[in-house]
N, C-alpha and C positions, 0 to 999 in steps of 0.2 A: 080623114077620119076626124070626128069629130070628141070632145072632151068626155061626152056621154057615152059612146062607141067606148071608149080606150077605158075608162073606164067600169061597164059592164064584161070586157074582155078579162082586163085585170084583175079583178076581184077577188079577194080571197088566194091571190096567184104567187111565187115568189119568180121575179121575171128577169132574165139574165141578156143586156143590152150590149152589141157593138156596135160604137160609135167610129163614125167619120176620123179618118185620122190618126187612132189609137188603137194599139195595142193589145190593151188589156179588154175586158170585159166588165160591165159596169152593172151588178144586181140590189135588185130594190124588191122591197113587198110593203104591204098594207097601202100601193102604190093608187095614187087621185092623181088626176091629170086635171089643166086649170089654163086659163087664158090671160097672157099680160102683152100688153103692149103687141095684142094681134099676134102674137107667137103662144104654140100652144106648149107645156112644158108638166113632165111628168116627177111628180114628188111621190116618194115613199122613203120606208125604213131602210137600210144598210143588213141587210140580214148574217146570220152566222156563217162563217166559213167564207164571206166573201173578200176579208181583206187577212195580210198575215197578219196572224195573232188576233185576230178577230179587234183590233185595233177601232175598229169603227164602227163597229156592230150598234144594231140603234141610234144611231146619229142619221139625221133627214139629209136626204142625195135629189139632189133631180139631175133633169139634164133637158134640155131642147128637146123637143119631136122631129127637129129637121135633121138633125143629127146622128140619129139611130140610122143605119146601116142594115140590121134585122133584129132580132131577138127570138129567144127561147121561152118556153112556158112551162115553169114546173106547177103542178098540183099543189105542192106546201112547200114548209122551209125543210123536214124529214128529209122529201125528196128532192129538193134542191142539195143538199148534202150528201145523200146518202149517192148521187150521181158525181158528186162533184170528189168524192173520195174513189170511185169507181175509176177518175180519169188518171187519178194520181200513181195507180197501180201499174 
């Protein structure tokens, strides 16, 4: 996939990533993908509700594309939330 590809996907998207390795779940929005040193690598925002106490919220996250495992696609951050309180019940 290419930087242009990951990017017309993501758009506008708030996108919920498991990474190689890890545990947890790793979500980003207002999310650009971009090319360094031949590895492609996805930056965006820390959205609401993704860390406790929303500790992180707005602070820039990326992470490798080789990395990702799969991911999820929410519509907005509403419904990044309003699913993410749904799982807590």
């Amino acid at each position: 996939m290419t930087e242009k590809q990951i990017n017309e996907i993501f758009s506008g998207k708030v996108v919920s990533f498991d990474l190689i390795q890890q545990d947890a779940t790793f979500s980003l929005k207002e999310i650009s993908a971009y090319k360094l040193n031949n590895r492609i690598f996805i930056s965006g925002k820390i959205p609401k509700a993704a860390t406790v106490n929303d500790w992180a919220e707005g602070l820039t996250g990326s992470i490798a594309w080789e990395s990702i495992i799969n991911f999820v696609i929410f519509d907005s951050e509403k419904d990044y939330i309003k699913r993410l309180e749904l799982s807590d019940t």
